[in-house]
C-alpha positions as CSV (number, residue, x, y, z in Angstrom):
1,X,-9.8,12.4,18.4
2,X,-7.3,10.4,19.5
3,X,-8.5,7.2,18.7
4,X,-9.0,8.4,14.8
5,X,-5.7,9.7,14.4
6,X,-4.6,5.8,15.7
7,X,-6.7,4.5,13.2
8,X,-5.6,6.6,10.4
9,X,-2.1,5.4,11.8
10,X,-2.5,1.7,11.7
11,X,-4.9,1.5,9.0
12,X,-2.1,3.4,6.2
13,X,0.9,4.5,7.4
14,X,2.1,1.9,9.2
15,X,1.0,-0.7,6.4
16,X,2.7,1.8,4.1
17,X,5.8,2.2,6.4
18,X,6.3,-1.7,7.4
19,X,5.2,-3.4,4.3
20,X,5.6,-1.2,1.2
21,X,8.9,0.3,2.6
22,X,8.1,3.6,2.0
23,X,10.7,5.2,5.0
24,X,13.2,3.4,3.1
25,X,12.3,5.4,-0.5
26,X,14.4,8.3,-1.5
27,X,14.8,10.3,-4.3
28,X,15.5,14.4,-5.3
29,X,12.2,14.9,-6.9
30,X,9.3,15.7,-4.5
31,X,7.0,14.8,-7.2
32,X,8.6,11.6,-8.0
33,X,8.2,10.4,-4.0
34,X,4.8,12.1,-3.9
35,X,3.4,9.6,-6.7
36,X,5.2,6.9,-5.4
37,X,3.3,7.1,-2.5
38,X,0.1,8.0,-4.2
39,X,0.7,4.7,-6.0
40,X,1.2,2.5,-2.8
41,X,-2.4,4.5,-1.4
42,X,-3.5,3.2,-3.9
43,X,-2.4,-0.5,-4.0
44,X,-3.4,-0.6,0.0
45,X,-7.1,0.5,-1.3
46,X,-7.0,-1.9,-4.4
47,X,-6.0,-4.9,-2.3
48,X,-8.5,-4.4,0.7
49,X,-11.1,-3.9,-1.9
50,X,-10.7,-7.1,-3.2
51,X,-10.9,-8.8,-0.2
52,X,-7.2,-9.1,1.2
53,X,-7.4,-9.2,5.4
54,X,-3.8,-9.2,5.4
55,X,-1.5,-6.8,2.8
56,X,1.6,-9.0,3.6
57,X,-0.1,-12.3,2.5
58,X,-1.3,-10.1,-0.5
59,X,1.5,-9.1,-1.4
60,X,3.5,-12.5,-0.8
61,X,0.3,-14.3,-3.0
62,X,0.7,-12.0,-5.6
63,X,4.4,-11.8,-6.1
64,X,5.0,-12.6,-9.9
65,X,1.0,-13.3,-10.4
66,X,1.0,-11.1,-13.3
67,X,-2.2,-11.9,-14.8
68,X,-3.9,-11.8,-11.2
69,X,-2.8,-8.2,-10.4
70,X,-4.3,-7.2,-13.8
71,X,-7.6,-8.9,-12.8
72,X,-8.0,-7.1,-9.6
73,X,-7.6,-3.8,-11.3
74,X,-10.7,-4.2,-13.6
């Protein structure tokens, strides 16, 4: 039990929390933060599905890589 609550821990909140920022998000509406973080779920998912080890060097090789962000989402 205790190992899969680690592994839920390091596998998306701490990615979510260290390199998507989310701690650092606020806002009023609940709903607003709810789908932020729905969207960075997703991105995490979207990423690792395409092959992506490592979500920092993701997200540093796909900083202004417009077309290439398009391409993984098809």
């Amino acid at each position: 039990m205790v190992r899969g609550h680690w592994s839920i821990e390091n596998q998306l909140h701490w990615p979510k929390d260290t390199i998507l920022h989310e701690d650092k998000t606020y806002g009023r509406d609940s709903n607003g933060l709810l789908n932020a973080s729905l969207f960075r779920s997703i991105t995490i998912n979207v990423l690792r599905l395409n092959g992506f080890n490592s979500l920092t060097a993701a997200v540093r090789g796909l900083a202004n890589q417009v077309e290439q962000i398009f391409r993984l989402l098809q």
